[in-house]
C-alpha positions in Angstrom: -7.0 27.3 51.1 -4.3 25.2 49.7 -2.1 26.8 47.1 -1.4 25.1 43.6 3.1 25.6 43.7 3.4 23.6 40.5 4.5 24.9 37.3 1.9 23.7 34.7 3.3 25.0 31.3 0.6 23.4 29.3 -3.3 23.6 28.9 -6.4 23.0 26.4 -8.7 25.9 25.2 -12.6 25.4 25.7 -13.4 22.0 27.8 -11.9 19.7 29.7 -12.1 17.0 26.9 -10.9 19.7 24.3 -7.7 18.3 21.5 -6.7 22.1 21.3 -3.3 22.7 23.3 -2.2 26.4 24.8 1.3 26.6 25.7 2.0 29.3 28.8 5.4 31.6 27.1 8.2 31.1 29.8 9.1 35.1 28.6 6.9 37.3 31.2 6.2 40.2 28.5 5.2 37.3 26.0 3.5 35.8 28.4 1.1 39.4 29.1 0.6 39.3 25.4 -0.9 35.7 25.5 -3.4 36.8 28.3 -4.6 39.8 26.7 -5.3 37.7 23.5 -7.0 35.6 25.0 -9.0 37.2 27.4 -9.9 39.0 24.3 -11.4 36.3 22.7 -12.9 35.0 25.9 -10.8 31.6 25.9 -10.9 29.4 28.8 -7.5 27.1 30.2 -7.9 23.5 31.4 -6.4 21.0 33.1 -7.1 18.4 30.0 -8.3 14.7 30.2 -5.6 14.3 27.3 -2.8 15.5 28.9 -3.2 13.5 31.7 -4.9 16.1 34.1 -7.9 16.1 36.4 -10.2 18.1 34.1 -10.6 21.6 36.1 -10.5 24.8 34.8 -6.4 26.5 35.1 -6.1 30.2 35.8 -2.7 32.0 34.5 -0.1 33.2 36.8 2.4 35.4 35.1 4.4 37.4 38.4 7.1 39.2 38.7 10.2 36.3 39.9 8.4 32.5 39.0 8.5 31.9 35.3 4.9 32.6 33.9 2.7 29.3 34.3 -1.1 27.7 34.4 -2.1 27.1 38.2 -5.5 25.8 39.3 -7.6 27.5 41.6 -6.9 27.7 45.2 -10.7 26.2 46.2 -9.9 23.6 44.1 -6.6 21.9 44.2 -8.1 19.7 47.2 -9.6 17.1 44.8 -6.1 16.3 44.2 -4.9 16.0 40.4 -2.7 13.6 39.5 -1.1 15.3 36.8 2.3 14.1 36.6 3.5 15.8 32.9 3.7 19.6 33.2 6.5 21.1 30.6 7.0 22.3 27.7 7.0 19.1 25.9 3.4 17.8 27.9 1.2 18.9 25.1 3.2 17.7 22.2 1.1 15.1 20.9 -2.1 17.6 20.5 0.3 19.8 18.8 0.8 17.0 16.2 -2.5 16.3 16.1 -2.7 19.7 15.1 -0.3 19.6 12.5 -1.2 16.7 11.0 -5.0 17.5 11.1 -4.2 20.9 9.1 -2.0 19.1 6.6 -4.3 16.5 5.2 -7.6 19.0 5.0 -4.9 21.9 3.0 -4.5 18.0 0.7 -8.2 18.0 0.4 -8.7 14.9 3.1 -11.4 15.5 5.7 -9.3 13.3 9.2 -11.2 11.6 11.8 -12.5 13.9 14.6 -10.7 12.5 17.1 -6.9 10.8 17.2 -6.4 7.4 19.1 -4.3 8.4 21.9 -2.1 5.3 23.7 -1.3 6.9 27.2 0.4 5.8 30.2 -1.2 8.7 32.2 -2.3 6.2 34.8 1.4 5.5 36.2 2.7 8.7 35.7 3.7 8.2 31.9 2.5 10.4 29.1 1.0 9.7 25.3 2.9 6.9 23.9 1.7 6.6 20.4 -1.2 8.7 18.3 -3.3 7.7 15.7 -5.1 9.7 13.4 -7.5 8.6 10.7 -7.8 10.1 7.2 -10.5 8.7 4.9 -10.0 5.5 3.5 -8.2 4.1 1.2 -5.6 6.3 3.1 -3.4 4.4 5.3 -3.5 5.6 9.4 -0.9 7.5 10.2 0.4 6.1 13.6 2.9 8.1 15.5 5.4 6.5 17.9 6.5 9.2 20.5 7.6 6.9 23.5 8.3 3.5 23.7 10.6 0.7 22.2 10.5 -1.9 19.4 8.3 -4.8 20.7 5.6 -2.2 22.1 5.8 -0.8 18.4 5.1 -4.1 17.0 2.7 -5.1 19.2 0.9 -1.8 17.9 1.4 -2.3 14.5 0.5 -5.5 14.1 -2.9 -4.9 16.4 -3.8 -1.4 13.7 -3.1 -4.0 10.8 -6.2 -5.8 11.9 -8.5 -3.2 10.9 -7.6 -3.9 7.4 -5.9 -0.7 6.6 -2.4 -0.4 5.7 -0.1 2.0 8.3 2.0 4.5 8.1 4.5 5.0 11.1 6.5 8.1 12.6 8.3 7.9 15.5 9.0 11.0 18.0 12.9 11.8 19.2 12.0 9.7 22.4 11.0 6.1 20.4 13.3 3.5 20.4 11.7 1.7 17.5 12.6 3.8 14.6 15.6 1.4 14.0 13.5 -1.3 12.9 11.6 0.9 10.6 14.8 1.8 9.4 16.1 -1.9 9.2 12.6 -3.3 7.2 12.3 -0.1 4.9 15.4 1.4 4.3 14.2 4.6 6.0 11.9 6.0 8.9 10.1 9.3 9.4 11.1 11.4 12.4 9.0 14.1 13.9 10.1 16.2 16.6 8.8 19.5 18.5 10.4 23.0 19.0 9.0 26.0 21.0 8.9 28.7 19.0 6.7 32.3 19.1 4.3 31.0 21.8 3.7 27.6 20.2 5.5 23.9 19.7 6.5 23.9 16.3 6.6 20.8 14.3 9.5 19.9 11.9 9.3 16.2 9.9 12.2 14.6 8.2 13.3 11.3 7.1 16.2 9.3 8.4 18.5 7.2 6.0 21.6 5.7 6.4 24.6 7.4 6.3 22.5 11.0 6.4 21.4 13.3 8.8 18.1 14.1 9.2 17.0 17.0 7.6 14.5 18.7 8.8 11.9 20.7 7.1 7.7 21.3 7.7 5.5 19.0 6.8 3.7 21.0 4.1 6.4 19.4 2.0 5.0 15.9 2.1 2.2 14.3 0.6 -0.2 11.6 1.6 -1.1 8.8 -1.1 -2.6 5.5 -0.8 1.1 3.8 -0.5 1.8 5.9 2.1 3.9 9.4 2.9 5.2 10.6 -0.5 8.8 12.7 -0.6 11.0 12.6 -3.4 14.0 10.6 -1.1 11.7 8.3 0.3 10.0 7.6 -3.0 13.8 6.9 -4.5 14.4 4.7 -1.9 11.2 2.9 -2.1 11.5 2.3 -5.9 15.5 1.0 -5.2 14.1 -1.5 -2.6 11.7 -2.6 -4.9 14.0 -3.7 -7.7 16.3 -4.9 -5.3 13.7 -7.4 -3.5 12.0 -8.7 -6.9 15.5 -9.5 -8.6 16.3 -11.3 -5.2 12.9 -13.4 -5.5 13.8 -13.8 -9.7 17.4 -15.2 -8.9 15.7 -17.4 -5.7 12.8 -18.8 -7.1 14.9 -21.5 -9.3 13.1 -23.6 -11.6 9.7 -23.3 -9.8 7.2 -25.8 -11.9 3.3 -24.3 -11.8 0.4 -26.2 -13.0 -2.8 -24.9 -15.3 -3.0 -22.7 -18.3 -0.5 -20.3 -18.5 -1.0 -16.8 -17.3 0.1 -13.7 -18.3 0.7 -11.2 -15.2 2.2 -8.3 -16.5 -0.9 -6.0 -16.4 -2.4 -8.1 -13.1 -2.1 -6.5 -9.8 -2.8 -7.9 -5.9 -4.2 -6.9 -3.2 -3.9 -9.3 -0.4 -6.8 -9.9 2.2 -4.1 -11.4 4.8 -0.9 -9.8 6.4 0.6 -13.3 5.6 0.7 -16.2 4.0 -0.1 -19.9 5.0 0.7 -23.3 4.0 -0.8 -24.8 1.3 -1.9 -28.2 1.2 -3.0 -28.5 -2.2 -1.4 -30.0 -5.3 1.0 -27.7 -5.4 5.3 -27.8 -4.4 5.6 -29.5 -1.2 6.5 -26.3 1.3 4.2 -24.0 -0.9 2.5 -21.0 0.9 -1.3 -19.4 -0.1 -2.9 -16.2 -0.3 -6.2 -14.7 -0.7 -6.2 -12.1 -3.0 -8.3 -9.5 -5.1 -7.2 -9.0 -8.7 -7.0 -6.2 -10.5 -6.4 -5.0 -13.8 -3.0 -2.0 -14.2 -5.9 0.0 -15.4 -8.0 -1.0 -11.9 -10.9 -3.1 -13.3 -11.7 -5.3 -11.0 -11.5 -9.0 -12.0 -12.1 -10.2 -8.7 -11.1 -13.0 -5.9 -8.4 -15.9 -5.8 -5.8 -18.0 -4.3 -2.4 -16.8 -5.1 0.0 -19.9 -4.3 3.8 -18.9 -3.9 6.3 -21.4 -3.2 7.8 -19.6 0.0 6.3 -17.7 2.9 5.7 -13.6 2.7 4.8 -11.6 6.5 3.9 -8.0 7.1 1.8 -7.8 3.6 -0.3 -4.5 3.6 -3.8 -5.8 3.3 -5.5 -4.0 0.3 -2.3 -2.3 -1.1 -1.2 -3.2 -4.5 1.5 -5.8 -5.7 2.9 -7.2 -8.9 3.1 -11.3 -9.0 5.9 -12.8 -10.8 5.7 -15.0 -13.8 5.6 -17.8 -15.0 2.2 -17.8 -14.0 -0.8 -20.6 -14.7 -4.4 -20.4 -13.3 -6.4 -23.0 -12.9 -10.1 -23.7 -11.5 -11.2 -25.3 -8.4 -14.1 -26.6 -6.8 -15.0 -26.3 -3.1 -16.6 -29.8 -1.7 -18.9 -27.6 0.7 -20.0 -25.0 -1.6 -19.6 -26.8 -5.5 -19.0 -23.2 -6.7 -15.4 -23.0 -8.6 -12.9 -20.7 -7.5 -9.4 -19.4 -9.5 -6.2 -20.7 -7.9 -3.0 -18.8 -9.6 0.2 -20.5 -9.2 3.2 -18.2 -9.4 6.7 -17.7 -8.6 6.7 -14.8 -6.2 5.5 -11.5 -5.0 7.2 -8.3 -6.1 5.8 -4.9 -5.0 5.0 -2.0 -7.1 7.0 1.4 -6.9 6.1 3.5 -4.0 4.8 0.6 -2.2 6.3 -0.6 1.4 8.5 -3.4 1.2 7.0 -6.6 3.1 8.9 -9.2 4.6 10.2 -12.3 3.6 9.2 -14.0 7.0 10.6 -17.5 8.7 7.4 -16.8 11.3 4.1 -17.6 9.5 0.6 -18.6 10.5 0.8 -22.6 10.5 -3.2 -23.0 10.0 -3.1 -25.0 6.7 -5.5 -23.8 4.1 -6.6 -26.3 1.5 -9.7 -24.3 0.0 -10.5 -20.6 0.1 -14.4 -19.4 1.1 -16.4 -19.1 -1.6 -14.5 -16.6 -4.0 -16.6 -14.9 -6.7 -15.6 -13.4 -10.2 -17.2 -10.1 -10.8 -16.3 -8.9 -14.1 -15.3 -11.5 -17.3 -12.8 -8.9 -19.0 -11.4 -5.3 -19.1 -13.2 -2.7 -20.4 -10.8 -1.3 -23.3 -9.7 2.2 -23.3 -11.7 4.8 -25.0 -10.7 5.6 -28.5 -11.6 9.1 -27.9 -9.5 9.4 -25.1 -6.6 7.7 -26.8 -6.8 9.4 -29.3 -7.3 12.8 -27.6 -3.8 12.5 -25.5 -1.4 10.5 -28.1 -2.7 11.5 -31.9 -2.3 8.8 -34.4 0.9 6.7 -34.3 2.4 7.3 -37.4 2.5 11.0 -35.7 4.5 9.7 -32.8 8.6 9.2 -32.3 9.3 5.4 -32.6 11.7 5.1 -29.5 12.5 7.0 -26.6 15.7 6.8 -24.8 15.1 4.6 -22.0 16.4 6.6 -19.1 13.7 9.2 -20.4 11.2 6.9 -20.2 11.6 5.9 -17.2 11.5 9.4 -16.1 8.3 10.2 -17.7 6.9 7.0 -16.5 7.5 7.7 -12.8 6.2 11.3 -13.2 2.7 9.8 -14.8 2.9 7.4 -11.6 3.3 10.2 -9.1 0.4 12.2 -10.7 -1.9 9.4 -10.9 -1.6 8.6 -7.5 -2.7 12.2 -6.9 -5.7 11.9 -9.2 -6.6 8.6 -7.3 -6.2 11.1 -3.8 -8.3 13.5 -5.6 -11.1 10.8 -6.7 -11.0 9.4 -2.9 -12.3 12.6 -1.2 -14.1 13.9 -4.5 -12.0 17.1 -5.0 -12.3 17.5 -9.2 -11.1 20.7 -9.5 -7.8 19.7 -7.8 -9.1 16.2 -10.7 -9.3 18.5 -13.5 -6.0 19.6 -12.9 -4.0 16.3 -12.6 -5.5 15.0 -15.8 -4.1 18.1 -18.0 -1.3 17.5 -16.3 -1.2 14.0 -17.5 -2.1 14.3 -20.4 0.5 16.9 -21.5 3.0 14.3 -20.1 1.3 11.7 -22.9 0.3 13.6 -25.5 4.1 13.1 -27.6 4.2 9.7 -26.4 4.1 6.7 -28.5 0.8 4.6 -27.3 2.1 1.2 -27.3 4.6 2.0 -24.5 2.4 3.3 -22.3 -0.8 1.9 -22.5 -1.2 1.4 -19.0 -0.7 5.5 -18.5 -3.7 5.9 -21.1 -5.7 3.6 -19.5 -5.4 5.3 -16.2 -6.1 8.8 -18.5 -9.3 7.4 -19.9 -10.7 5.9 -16.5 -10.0 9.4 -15.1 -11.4 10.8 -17.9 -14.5 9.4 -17.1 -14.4 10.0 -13.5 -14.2 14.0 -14.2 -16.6 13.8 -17.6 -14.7 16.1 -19.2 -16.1 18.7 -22.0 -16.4 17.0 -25.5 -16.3 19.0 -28.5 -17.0 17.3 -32.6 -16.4 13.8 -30.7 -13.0 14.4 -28.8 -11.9 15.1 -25.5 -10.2 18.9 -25.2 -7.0 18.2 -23.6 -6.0 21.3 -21.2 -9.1 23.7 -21.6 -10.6 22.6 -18.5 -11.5 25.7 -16.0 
C-alpha cells in the first residue's frame, strides 16, 4: 500500500464538509496532548472540502524524528487528493470564521450558518476572500485574504448587488488594502498567529502615518454603519466634515425649483449605488437618485427622487445620509401611471457621522432617467415625541442650564450617537435587556440637558421608549429603575 509522505498540518473535526478547523502542534509532547484530548472526546480528522482536500478521513502521526502531522490512510491515498495547501496557515480562513462567528453572537447577533468562501482550490490556490452574514440591517463582513485591487472591486461591487452595505478586511497577503485606505482614510487588517495549539486572531486598523496595532477583536463593535472603534470612528467623523464642506464650497450658486424645503431633520437612504443623469427640468449636467426618506427620529416618510447637480458612485444602498440645503420639493406626475411622485432638488449629498465616505465618481451609469417607478408616500407627518418621555429625561426647561459649552456638546452628542446605534443593534436582533440598558444609559446622558438642543436625542429616547415599554408609574416614565 502506498504511503501518504506529506506533511498535512491542518484538518476539520466531525465531517468532511465540517467549518471547524484542528491544527496538528509542530511540538511532539504538545502534539500527545492534542491526541489524548481528542480521542477523549471521540473527535474525528478530515481532509476538508473547505480546505481544498479530497474529503477522507486523516489519521495523526506524531513519531519520534518528522514533526507531528495529519496523514491519510495508507488504503486510501490511491484516490489521489489534490490537496495542494497543507501548513500552518491552510486553515486560516475557518479560524476566522471562527472568530468572527463567536464575536457577533457574544454582541447578541445570531451569523449565517455558513460563510461564502471564494477559493481557488481548483488550480492549486487557497480561500481568497470570506464572507459571513450577520442579520440584517448589518452590513456583510467580507474578508480579503488573497488577491489584489481589481479582484477586490470586482467583489465588492458584485456583494453591493444584494442590497446590503459591506464591510471589508483584508488579510496580510491582500494587495487591495491600499485602496481601502485611499477611499476611507483607513482599512482593517486581520492576520493569524499560532499560538497554544490554535491560530490566533489579532485585528487592527491601519492609518497613515501609524502602525498597526494590534489587539483581539473583542474590542470592536458591529453597528449598522459598519465596524465601530474609537480611531476609526474619529476618522470617519473628520472625513465627513471634510467631504460636506468640499461639496458646500463646490456647489456655487446652484438654483433649485419648488417650494422650499427644510432638510435638517431629513435623512437618505439610497436604493442605487449611483447616480444617473437626469433629464428633467433641472441644471443641465444634473444627476438623480431614488431614495427613501426618513425622519432624524426614523419615521418613515417614504419614496423620492433626489436630484443633485453632480454625479456620486459607491453609495451604500440603505445606509443613511444628510442632503444639503437649499432644498425645494416639488410634485410630479408619471405619464404611464398618473400617480404623483416627490422630486427634491438639492445641492449635494453629505454623510452622517460614522458612515463610510462614498465617492465623488467621474464613472457613472449613463442610462438617463426622466421619471422614477411609481413612488408612494406612506406616512403624511411625524409622529411628535412623547410628553411623558420628554419630560421624564429633560424636566421642565426653566430647570435646565441655558447653554452649554460647545466642545461639550459635541461630546455629549457623539456619545448619545454611539449609544443609539447600540440600541438600534439591540432592537435588530431583539435583545432588551441589553435595550433596557442603553436607554438608562441614555437617558442619564439627557436628563441635564436643555431639550431644544437635542431634540433629535429625545426623539430617538422616546421611539426607544416605546420599543422596550418601559414601567410607568403616576403617568411618567422611571428613568434608570429598570431590572
Amino acid at each position: 500500500m502506498q504511503e501518504d509522505t506529506r506533511r498535512v498540518q491542518t484538518a476539520v473535526l466531525g465531517g468532511p464538509g465540517s467549518y471547524e478547523p484542528v491544527l496538528m502542534p509542530l511540538d511532539r509532547a504538545e502534539a500527545l496532548r492534542f491526541r489524548a484530548h481528542h480521542d477523549l472526546v471521540g473527535d474525528t480528522f478530515w481532509c476538508g472540502t473547505h480546505l481544498g482536500g479530497c474529503g477522507k478521513q486523516l489519521m495523526d502521526r506524531i513519531g519520534q524524528v518528522k514533526v507531528p502531522h495529519f496523514a491519510h490512510h495508507a488504503d486510501r491515498v490511491l484516490h489521489g487528493c489534490r490537496r495542494v495547501n497543507l501548513g500552518v496557515d491552510s486553515a486560516d480562513h475557518l479560524y476566522i470564521h471562527q472568530e468572527l462567528s463567536k464575536w457577533l453572537k457574544s454582541q447578541g447577533m445570531k451569523p449565517a450558518d455558513n460563510p461564502v468562501i471564494d477559493d481557488d482550490f481548483a488550480s492549486g490556490g487557497g480561500c481568497t476572500a470570506l464572507i459571513v452574514a450577520p442579520p440584517r440591517p448589518l452590513p456583510l463582513l467580507a474578508v480579503q485574504l488573497i488577491g489584489d485591487d481589481a479582484s477586490w472591486r470586482d467583489r465588492d461591487r458584485q456583494l453591493r448587488t444584494e442590497d446590503r452595505a459591506v464591510q471589508w478586511i483584508f488579510g496580510t497577503r491582500s494587495r487591495a488594502s491600499h485602496v481601502a485606505l485611499a477611499r476611507d482614510g483607513y482599512a482593517l487588517r486581520v492576520r493569524c498567529e499560532t499560538h497554544g495549539g490554535t491560530r490566533r486572531i489579532s485585528v487592527g486598523a491601519q492609518i497613515p502615518g501609524r502602525p498597526v496595532e494590534w489587539e483581539l477583536i473583542s474590542g470592536w463593535r458591529l453597528t449598522q454603519s459598519g465596524i465601530s472603534t474609537g480611531d476609526i470612528d474619529h476618522l470617519r467623523t473628520s472625513r465627513i466634515d471634510t467631504v460636506g464642506a468640499r461639496q458646500l464650497a463646490d456647489r456655487g450658486e446652484h438654483k433649485v425649483v419648488g417650494f422650499p424645503l427644510d432638510v435638517s431633520d431629513l435623512l437618505i437612504a439610497p436604493k442605487e449605488t449611483k447616480t444617473r443623469p437626469w433629464l428633467g427640468d433641472s441644471e443641465r449636467g444634473s444627476q438623480s437618485l431614488p431614495v427613501r426618506v426618513r425622519t432624524g427620529a426614523g419615521a418613515v416618510i417614504g419614496d423620492a427622487l433626489v436630484v443633485f447637480p453632480s454625479a456620486y458612485a459607491e453609495l451604500a444602498i440603505g445606509q443613511q445620509y444628510q442632503i444639503l440645503g437649499p432644498a425645494s420639493v416639488r410634485a410630479r406626475v408619471d405619464p404611464e401611471q398618473l400617480t404623483p411622485y416627490s422630486i427634491i432638488d438639492c445641492s449635494g449629498l453629505a454623510l452622517l457621522p460614522a458612515i463610510r465616505t462614498p465617492l465623488l465618481a467621474p464613472e457613472v451609469d449613463t442610462r438617463p432617467r426622466t421619471s422614477p417607478k411609481r413612488l408612494t408616500n406612506t406616512n403624511d407627518q411625524e409622529e411628535p415625541v412623547a410628553t411623558e418621555a420628554r419630560d421624564a429625561v429633560v424636566g421642565s426647561d426653566d430647570q435646565q442650564t441655558a447653554h452649554l459649552d460647545r466642545r461639550k456638546e459635541m461630546r455629549i452628542r457623539e456619545s448619545a450617537a454611539k449609544v443609539i446605534q447600540r440600541l438600534e443593534q439591540a432592537r435588530s436582533v431583539g435583545n432588551r435587556s441589553r435595550g433596557r440598558e442603553l436607554l438608562d444609559r441614555l437617558g442619564n446622558m439627557l436628563k441635564s440637558l436643555p431639550s431644544e438642543k437635542f431634540r433629535h436625542e429625545l426623539r430617538q429616547y422616546a421611539e426607544y421608549s416605546a420599543w422596550l415599554s418601559p414601567p410607568i408609574k403616576d403617568g411618567r416614565i422611571q428613568i434608570g429603575r429598570r431590572r
